[in-house]
VEXRONU-738199 format. One line per 2 residues: number of its first residue (from 1); for each residue x, y, z of C-alpha. Coordinates in steps of 0.25 Angstrom, whole numbers, plus 5000, padded with zeros to 4 digits. Layout:
! residues N
NUM> X/Y/Z | ...
//
This chain:
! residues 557
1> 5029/5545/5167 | 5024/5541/5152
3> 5010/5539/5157 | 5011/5556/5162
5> 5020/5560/5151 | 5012/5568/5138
7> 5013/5556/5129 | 5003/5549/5137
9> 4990/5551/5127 | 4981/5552/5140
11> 4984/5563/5151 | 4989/5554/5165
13> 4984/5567/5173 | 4970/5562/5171
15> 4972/5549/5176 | 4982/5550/5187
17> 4979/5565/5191 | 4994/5572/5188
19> 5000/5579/5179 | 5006/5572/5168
21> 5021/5574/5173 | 5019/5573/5187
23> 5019/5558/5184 | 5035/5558/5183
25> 5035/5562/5198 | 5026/5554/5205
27> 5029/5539/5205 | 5017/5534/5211
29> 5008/5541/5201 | 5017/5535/5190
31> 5016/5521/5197 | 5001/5521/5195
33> 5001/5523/5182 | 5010/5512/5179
35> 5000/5504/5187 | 4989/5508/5177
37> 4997/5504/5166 | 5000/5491/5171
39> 4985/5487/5177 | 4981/5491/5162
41> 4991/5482/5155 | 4987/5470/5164
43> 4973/5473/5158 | 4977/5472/5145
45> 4982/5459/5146 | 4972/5454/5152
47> 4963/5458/5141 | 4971/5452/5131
49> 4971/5439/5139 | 4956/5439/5139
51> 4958/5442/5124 | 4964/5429/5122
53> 4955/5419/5129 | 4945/5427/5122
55> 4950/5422/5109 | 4946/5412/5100
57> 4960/5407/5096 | 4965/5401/5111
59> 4969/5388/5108 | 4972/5379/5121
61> 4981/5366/5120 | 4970/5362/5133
63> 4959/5367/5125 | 4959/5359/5112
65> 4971/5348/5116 | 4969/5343/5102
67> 4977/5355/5095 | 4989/5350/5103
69> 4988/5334/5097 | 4986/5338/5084
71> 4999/5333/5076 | 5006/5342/5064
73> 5015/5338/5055 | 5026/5343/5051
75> 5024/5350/5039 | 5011/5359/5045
77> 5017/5362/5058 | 5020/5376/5056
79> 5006/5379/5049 | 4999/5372/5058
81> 5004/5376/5072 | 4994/5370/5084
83> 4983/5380/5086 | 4988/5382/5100
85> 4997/5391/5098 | 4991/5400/5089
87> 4985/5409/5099 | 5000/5412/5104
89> 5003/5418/5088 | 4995/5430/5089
91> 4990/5442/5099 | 4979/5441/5108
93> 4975/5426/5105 | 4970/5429/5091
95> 4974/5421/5081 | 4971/5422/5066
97> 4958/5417/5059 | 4967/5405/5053
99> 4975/5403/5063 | 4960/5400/5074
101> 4955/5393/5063 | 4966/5382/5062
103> 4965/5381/5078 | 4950/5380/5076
105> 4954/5367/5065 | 4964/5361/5075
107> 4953/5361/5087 | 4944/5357/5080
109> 4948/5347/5070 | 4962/5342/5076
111> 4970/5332/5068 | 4972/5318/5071
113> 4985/5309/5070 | 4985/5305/5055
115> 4979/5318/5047 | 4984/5329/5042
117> 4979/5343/5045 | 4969/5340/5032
119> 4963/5330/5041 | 4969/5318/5030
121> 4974/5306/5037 | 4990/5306/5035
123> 4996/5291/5031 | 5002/5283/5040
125> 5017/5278/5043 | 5014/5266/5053
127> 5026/5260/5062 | 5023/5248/5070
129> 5031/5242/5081 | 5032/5229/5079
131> 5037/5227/5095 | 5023/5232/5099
133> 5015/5229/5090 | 5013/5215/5083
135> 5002/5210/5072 | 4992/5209/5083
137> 4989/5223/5081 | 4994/5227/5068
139> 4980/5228/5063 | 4976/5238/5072
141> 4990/5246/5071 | 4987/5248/5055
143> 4972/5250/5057 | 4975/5262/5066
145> 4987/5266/5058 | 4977/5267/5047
147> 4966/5275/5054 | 4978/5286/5054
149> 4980/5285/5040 | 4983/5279/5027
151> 4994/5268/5031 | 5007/5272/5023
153> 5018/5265/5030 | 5014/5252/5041
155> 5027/5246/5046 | 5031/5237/5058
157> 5045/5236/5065 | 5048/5223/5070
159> 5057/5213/5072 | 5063/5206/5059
161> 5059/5192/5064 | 5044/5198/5064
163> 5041/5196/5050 | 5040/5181/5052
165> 5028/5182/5061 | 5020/5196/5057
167> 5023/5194/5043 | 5008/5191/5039
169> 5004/5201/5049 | 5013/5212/5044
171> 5008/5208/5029 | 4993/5209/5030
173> 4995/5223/5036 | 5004/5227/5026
175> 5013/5231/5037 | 5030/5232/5033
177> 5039/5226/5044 | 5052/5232/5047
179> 5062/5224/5053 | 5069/5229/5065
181> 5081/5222/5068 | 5084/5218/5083
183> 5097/5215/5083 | 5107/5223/5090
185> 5098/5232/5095 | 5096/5228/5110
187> 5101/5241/5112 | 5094/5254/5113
189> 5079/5257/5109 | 5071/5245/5101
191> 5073/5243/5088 | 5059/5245/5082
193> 5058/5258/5089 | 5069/5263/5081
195> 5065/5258/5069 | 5051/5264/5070
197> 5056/5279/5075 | 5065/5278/5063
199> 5056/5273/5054 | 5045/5285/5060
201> 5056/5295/5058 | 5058/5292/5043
203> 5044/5292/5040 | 5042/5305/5047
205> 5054/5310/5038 | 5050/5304/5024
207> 5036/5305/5025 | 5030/5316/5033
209> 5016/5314/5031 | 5015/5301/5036
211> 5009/5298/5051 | 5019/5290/5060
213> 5011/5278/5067 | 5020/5270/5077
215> 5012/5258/5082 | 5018/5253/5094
217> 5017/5252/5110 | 5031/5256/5112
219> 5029/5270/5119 | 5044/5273/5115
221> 5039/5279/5102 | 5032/5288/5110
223> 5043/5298/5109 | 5045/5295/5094
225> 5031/5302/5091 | 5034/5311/5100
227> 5046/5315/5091 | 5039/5314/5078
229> 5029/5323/5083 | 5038/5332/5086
231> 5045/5332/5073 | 5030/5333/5066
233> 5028/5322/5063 | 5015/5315/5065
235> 5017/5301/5072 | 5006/5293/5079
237> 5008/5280/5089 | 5000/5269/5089
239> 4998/5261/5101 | 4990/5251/5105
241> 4988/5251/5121 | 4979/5264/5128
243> 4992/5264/5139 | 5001/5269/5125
245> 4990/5278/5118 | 4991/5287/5133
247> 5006/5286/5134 | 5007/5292/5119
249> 4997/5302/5122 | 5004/5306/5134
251> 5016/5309/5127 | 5009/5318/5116
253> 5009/5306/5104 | 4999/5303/5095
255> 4994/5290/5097 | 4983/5281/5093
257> 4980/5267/5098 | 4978/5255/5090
259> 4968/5244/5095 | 4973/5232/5100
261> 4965/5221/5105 | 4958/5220/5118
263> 4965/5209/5128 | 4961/5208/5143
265> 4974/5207/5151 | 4968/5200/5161
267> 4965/5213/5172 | 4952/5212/5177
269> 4954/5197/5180 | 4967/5199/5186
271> 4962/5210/5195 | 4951/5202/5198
273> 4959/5188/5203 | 4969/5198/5210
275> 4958/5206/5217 | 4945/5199/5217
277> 4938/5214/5212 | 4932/5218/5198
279> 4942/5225/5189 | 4940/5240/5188
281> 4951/5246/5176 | 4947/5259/5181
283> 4951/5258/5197 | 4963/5250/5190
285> 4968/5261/5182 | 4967/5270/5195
287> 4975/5260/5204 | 4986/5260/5193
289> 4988/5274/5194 | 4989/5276/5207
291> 4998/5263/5210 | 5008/5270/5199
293> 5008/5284/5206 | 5011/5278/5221
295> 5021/5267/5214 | 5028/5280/5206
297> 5028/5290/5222 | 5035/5277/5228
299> 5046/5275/5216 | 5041/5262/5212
301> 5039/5267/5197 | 5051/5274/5189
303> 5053/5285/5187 | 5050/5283/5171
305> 5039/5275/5174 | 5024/5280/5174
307> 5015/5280/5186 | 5008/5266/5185
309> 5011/5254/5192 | 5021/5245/5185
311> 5027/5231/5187 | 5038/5233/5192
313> 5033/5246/5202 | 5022/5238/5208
315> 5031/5225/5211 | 5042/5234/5220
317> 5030/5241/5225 | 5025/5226/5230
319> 5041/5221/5231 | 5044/5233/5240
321> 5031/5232/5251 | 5033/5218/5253
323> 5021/5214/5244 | 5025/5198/5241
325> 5024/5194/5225 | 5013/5184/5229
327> 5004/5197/5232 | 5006/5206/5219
329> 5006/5205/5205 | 5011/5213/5194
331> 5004/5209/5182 | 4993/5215/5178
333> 4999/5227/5186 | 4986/5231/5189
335> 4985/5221/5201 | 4999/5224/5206
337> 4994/5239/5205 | 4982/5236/5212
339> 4990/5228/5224 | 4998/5239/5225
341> 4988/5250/5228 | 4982/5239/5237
343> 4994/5240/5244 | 4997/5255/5244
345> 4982/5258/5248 | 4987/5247/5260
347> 4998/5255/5263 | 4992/5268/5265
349> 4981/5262/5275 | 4994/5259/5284
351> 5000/5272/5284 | 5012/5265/5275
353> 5020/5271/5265 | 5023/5263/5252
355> 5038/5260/5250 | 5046/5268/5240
357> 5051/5256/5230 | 5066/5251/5232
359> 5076/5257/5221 | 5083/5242/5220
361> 5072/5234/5216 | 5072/5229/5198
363> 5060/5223/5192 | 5061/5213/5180
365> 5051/5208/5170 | 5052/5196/5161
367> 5048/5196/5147 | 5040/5183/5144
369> 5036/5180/5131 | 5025/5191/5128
371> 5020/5193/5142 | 5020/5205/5149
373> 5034/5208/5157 | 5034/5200/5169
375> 5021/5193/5169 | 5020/5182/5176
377> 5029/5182/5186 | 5041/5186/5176
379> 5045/5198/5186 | 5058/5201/5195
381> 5060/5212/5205 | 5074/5213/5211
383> 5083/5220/5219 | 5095/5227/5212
385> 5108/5219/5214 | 5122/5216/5208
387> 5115/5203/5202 | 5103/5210/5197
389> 5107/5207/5184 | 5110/5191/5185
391> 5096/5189/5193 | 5087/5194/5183
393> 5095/5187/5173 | 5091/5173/5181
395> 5079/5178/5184 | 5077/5179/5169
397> 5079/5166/5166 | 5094/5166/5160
399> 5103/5158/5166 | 5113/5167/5176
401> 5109/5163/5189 | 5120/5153/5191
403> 5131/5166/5185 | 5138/5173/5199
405> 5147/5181/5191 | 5149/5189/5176
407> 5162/5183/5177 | 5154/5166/5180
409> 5150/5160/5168 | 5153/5170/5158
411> 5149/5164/5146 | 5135/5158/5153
413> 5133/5173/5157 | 5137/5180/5144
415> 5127/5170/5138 | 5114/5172/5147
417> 5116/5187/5145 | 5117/5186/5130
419> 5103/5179/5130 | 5097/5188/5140
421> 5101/5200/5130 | 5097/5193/5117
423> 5083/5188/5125 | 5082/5205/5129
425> 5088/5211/5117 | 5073/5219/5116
427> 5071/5217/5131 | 5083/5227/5131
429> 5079/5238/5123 | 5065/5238/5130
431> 5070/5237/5144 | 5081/5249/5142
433> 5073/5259/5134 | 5069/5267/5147
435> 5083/5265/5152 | 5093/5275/5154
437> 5103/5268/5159 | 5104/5257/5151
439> 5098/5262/5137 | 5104/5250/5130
441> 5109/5235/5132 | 5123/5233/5126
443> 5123/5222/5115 | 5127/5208/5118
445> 5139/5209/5110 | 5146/5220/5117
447> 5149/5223/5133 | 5155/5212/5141
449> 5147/5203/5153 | 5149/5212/5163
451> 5145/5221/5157 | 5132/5216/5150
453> 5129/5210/5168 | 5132/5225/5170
455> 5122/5231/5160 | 5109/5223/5165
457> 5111/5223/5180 | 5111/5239/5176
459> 5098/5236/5166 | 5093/5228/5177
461> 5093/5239/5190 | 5091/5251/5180
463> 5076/5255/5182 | 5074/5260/5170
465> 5074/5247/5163 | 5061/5240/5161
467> 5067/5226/5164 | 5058/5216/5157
469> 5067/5206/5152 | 5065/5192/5143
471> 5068/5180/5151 | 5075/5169/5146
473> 5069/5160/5135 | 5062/5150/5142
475> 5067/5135/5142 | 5054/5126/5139
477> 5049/5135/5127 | 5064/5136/5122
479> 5063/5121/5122 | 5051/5120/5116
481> 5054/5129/5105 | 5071/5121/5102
483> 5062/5109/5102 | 5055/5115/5090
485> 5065/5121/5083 | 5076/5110/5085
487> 5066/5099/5084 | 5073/5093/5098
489> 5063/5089/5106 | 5070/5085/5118
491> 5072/5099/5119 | 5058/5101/5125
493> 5057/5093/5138 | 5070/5090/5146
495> 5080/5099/5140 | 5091/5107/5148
497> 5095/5121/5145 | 5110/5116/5139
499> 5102/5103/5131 | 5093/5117/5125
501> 5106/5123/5123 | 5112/5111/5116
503> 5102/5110/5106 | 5104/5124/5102
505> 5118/5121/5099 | 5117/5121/5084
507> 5111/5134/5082 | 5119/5143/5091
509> 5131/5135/5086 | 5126/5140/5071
511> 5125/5153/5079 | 5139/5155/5082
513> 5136/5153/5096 | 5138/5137/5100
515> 5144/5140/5115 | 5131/5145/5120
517> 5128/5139/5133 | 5115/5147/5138
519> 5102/5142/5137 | 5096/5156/5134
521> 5105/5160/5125 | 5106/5148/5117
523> 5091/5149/5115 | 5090/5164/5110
525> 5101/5162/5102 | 5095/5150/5094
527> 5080/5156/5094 | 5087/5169/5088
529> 5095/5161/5077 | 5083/5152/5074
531> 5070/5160/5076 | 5075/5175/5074
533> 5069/5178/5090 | 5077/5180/5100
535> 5066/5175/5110 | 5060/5160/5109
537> 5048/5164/5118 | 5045/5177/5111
539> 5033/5180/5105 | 5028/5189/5092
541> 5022/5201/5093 | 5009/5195/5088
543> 5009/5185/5101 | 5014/5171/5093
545> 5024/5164/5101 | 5035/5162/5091
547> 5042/5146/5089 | 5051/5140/5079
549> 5046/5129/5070 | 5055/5117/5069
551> 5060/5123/5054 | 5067/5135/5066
553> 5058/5145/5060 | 5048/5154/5071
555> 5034/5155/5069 | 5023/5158/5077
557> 5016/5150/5084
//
């Protein structure tokens, strides 16, 4: 009725042949011309979509993914908003002469982790993890702190009993120490990452300008950056190993890798004795992959596990088809992922469909020394079951195997479990990290038998543990090292568990703790009083063996 009426600056009888007023009567006429209207509409649309790809200012996060990485702080933020967005602040796609020439800037000359926008290396607040990063590659940790910027802060958080043995390294780098006490913290997250998130936190707070380094394999700081960043604040992590560099790019972090030497773990060789064939990395890496994806489709790994063929899938793979122990092997994983596809490709010729895993079956690693989790042979798999706790216990090396009930041999009991928890005070905060469940151990000093029985069986069947646990101390090297320290002799060849005991008598009785009767415990206990460590087969970061001299003081070897 508008398009006829006189308003209209163009006469409607000339284009749909009718008089003006005739439109208001005619429903199909006036139908027609609101087809018209909507046919051009659409056109102009179109032509302004054609406008924008047309123009100049189209700045694509898949076109120049360098815009999206590039870090700003917090106090250009709002002046410097990432070029992507700009063509959404004005009509059409055009954007002003400034606002395409910073986009122009930003493609072509992006900034890097350590500079300002000027292009001027901002200084640097490095934090070391002194759990993952010893003096064998401090050097290469400052050097590529340095290639960042000017070095304001360098610190390392470690263990107070570190001094004694990094001291000289710690002092040629210039590098400050702080102290992480361990004690009563076998509860909740590790120590050092707390001190280090808290110590990154302040800086950011204090001194703005300064660039956030966390040197470290621990990818638990990966959310810490990830917060930083969020907050504005420029933070960078430093890793040593390409596995960590891709997991912190994944996640969106800045991240740089630190050289570290070069050591051959033995893969081509072991390949070749397993399979009588030449190496190939390359058909290895595609073996991998595929083994993870069909462990993942038959619920061999967890569900927080990523799709690649671990310990402890591949052995309830083997365990669960009937593949004897002599057969297979674990370690490298790289021969236990390549008999596995042996086996699958086996199973496909048949016509046989690979068993889903069995939801009662638990895997354990021991901790020996430095080597890796459950090398040589140090490996359990058992079924869940009332005595789950008391069997791995044994297998562990402590001495339960003779205890039937909590309400047996309370004190002996009591005893073996208080060295199992001072022998796995870290063990603990490692092994519950990913753990809903059981977020925490309790502390030795509160919760009664039962109730401590109670809370491993439930860390022992809960999934979501890693379960990699330190044995107990061995017999012959504890011998070795009483003899050193208590300059007894006969302690080396000969000597029972009690005579081992015995001889310790006059330090636990100087400890308050004289009516000890278990061999484990009455060794942790003395090395702790004498030596500091709670472990006398532990090693440094720096790979020394540590051993008391007859003065009772640790040096390494």
């Amino acid at each position: 009725h508008w398009l006829a009426s006189p308003l209209w600056p163009f006469r409607p009888s000339s284009w749909f042949g009718m008089a003006p007023m005739q439109c208001r009567w005619q429903p199909a006429r006036i139908f027609r011309a609101l087809s018209v209207a909507v046919v051009g509409t659409a056109a102009v649309g179109v032509g302004i979509g054609l406008l924008r790809l047309a123009s100049p200012c189209r700045v694509s996060a898949f076109a120049v993914p360098s815009v999206a990485r590039v870090p700003y702080s917090a106090a250009r933020r709002e002046e410097a908003a990432p070029p992507l967005l700009l063509w959404t602040r004005t009509p059409y796609g055009r954007c002003s002469q400034q606002a395409w020439a910073g986009a122009v800037q930003a493609v072509a000359s992006p900034q890097i982790v350590g500079s300002d926008p000027e292009g001027e290396q901002r200084p640097v607040a490095l934090l070391i993890d002194g759990d993952h990063v010893g003096p064998r590659w401090f050097d290469s940790v400052v050097s590529t702190a340095r290639s960042l910027g000017p070095l304001r802060h360098a610190v390392c958080f470690a263990a107070p009993h570190i001094a004694r043995t990094w001291g000289e390294d710690l002092d040629r780098l210039g590098l400050e120490l702080r102290a992480v006490e361990r004690a009563g913290t076998a509860r909740g997250d590790e120590p050092n990452d707390l001190a280090i998130c808290s110590a990154a936190d302040s800086i950011a707070a204090e001194s703005p300008e300064l660039l956030i380094a966390i040197a470290s394999k621990d990818r638990d700081f990966i959310e810490h950056h990830r917060e930083l960043k969020l907050r504005g604040v420029q933070s960078i992590a430093l890793v040593p190993y390409y596995s960590d560099l891709l997991r912190c790019q994944e996640k969106g972090v800045e991240v740089r890798q630190f050289e570290v030497e070069r050591t051959n773990p033995g893969h081509d060789k072991a390949f070749e004795d397993r399979f009588g064939q030449p190496y190939d990395e390359q058909h290895t890496r595609g073996v991998m992959l595929d083994v993870g994806k069909a462990l993942q489709s038959l619920g061999y790994l967890r569900a927080i596990d990523r799709p690649f063929p671990t310990a402890r899938a591949l052995v309830f793979f083997f365990i669960t088809h009937g593949i004897p122990e002599s057969d297979f092997e674990l370690y490298p994983r790289l021969i236990g992922a390549h008999i596995a596809k042996q086996h699958l490709a086996q199973l496909a010729e048949q016509g046989i469909s690979a068993k889903h895993r069995p939801l009662d079956l638990r895997f354990f690693e021991a901790r020996v020394g430095q080597k890796r989790p459950g090398a040589d042979g140090h490996w359990l798999v058992r079924r869940v079951s009332p005595a789950l706790a008391l069997d791995v216990l044994a297998w562990l090396g402590y001495d339960v195997e003779h205890v039937q009930a909590a309400n047996q041999h309370r004190q002996h009991l009591e005893e073996e479990l208080e060295a199992f928890w001072l022998q796995n005070t870290k063990a603990f905060r490692g092994n519950l990290k990913k753990s809903a469940a059981h977020p925490a151990a309790p502390g030795w000093e509160a919760g009664a038998l039962q109730e401590r029985l109670a809370f491993l069986q439930g860390c022992f069947e809960d999934e979501h543990v890693e379960q990699q646990w330190r044995p107990a101390p061995d017999g012959d090297q504890v011998r070795i090292w009483l003899a050193k320290t208590t300059g007894a002799k006969d302690m080396v060849d000969g000597a029972s568990s009690a005579a081992v005991v015995v001889a310790l008598g006059a330090i636990l009785g100087h400890m308050g703790r004289p009516s000890v009767k278990s061999y484990s415990l009455a060794v942790l206990l003395a090395w702790r009083s004498i030596c500091g460590r709670q472990d006398p087969l532990s090693r440094d970061e720096s790979g020394t063996s540590c051993e008391v001299s007859e003065d009772g003081r640790a040096r390494k070897k």
